[in-house]
N, C-alpha and C positions, 0 to 999 in steps of 0.2 A: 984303775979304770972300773968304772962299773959295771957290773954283770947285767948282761943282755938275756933276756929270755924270750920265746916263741909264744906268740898271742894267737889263739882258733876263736873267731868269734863268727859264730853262729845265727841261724833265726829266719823267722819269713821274710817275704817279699815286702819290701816299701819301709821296711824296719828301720832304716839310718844306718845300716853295717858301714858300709863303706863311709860314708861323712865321717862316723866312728874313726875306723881306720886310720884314714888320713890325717886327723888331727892327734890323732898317738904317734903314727908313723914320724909326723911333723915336729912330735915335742920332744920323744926320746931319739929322733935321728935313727928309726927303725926300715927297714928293706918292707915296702906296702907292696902285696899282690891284691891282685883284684879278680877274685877266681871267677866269681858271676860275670864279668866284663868276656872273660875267656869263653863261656859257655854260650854269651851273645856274638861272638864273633866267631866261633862253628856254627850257632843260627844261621848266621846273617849271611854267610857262604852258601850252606844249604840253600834259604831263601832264593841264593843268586840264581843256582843254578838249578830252581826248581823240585830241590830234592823234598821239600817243605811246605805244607799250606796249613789255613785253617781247616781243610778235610781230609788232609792225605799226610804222608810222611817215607820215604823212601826210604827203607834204614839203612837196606842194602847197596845202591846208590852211594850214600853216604857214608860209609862206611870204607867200601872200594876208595874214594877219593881223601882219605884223610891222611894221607902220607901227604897230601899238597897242600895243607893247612898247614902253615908256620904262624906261629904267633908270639908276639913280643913287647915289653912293654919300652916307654922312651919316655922320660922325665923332659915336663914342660916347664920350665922355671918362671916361665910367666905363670901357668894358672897353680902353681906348688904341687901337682903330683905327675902320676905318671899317664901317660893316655896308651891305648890300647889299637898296636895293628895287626891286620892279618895281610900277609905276605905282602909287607911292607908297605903298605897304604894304613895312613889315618884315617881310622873306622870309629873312633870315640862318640861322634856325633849320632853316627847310622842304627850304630847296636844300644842307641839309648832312648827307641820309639818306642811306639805301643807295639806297631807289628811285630816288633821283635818280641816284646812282653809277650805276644799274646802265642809266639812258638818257642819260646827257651824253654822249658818245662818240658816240652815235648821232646825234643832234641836230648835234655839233659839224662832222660829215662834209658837211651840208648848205651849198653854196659861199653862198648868199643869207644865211644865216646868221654865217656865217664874214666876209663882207662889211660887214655892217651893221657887226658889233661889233667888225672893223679899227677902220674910219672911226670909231668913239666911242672906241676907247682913243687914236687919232690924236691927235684932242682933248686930252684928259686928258692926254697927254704931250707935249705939244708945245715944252714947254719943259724946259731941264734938272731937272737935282734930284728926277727918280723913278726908281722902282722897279716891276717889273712882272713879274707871275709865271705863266706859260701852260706855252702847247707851241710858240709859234710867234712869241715875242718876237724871239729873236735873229736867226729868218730870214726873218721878215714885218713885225712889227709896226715895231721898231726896228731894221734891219738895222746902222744905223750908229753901234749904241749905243757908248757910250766899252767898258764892262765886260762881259763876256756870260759869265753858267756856266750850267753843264747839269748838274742834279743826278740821280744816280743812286743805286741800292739794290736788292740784293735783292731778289726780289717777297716771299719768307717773311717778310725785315723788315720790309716796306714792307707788307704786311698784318697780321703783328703788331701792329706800330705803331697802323695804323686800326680794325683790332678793338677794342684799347684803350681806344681816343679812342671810339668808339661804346657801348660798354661802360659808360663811366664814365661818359655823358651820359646813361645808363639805355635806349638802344635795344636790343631782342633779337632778336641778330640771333648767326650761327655762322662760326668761323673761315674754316670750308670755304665758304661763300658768300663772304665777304671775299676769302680766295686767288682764287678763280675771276674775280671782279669785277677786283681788282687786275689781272690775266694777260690778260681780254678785253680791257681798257679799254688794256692796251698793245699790243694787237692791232690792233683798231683807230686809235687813234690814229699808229702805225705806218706804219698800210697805206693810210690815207683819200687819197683822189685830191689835194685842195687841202688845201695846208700840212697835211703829215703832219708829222710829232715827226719833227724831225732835230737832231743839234747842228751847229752852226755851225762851219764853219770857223775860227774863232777863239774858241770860247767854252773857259772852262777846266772842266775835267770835273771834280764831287767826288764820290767816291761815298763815301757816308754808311753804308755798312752796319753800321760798325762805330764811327760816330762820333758825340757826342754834341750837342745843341742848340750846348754851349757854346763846344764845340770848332769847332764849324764856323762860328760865329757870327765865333769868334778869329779864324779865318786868312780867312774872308771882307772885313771889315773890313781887313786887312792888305793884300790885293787892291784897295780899294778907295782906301784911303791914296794905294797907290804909283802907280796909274792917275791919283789928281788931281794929282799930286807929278808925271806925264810929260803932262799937259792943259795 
């Protein structure tokens, strides 16, 4: 059988982590988390219950009520991965707007928060043969993963990109919101007291600006090859 190893793959927002992901998860038959998805669906609760806006932020609020956040993922075999609920409602759709872009960063700064959903992807990964796509894989979650990259891009590509992607799902929404969002959200996640966005000492850097799914897909797997080939 061949040996399975644990993928941290890193990087800003709008980067393609998760597209990434999925399409390794998909070739090696590897266990996909999706820890960003997690971080929008404690937003997206928040949001619910007003703990959350573009001017305010309850931590405390939020904080008292996170023993009532259960969250889980459930493989869709129609669209090939896994989609994301909080306390058992399908929220894949909700936690993938702008609004929610424009408060995950803020939520994500919260250490209680940051804490709980370590200790669940902990879980989830606790055995070889996954993949896992955040800010803080390589230097929190999995520090000792076999593979570690950190994807990078342009914020104009890296909001082009997600313009696109929102566009084409029918949201109306403007570049210049997009740009701005993109540029806070690396601002933030930058500068946050606990597990800021760093790369890892050892992870390998791609930056994608200029590079396509497939390409990147290419010399990723190639990466991956030659890590189980030295395991």
């Amino acid at each position: 059988m061949r040996k399975k190893i644990t993928i941290a793959i890193d990087g800003f927002s709008s980067t393609g982590k998760s597209t990434i992901a999925k399409l390794i998860a998909k070739k090696y038959n590897y266990i996909y988390v999706d820890s960003g998805a997690m971080y929008r669906a404690v937003t997206l609760f928040a949001k619910q219950n007003n703990f959350v806006g573009k001017e305010f932020l309850y931590e405390e609020k939020l904080i008292s009520k996170l023993k009532e956040i259960s969250l889980s993922f459930k493989f869709n075999e129609k669209l090939g991965f896994a989609e994301m609920f909080l306390n058992g409602k399908n929220v894949e759709k909700e936690i993938r707007t702008l609004a929610i872009s424009q408060l995950v960063s803020k939520v994500a700064t919260i250490s209680e928060v940051r804490k709980k959903l370590v200790a669940e992807q902990h879980k989830m990964g606790n055995k070889s043969g996954v993949v896992m796509d955040g800010r803080d894989i390589g230097t929190v979650v999995f520090p000792n993963a076999e593979l570690k990259l950190f994807m990078t891009a342009s914020a104009d590509k890296r909001a082009t990109r997600r313009y696109k992607e929102l566009i084409d799902r029918g949201d109306n929404v403007s570049f210049k919101d997009i740009l701005f969002n993109v540029k806070e959200r690396d601002r933030i996640d930058s500068t946050r007291e606990d597990s800021p966005l760093l790369k890892a000492d050892d992870a390998i850097e791609i930056d994608n600006s200029d590079m396509g799914i497939q390409e990147q897909f290419e010399r990723i797997c190639t990466l991956i090859d030659r890590k189980v080939k030295e395991s």
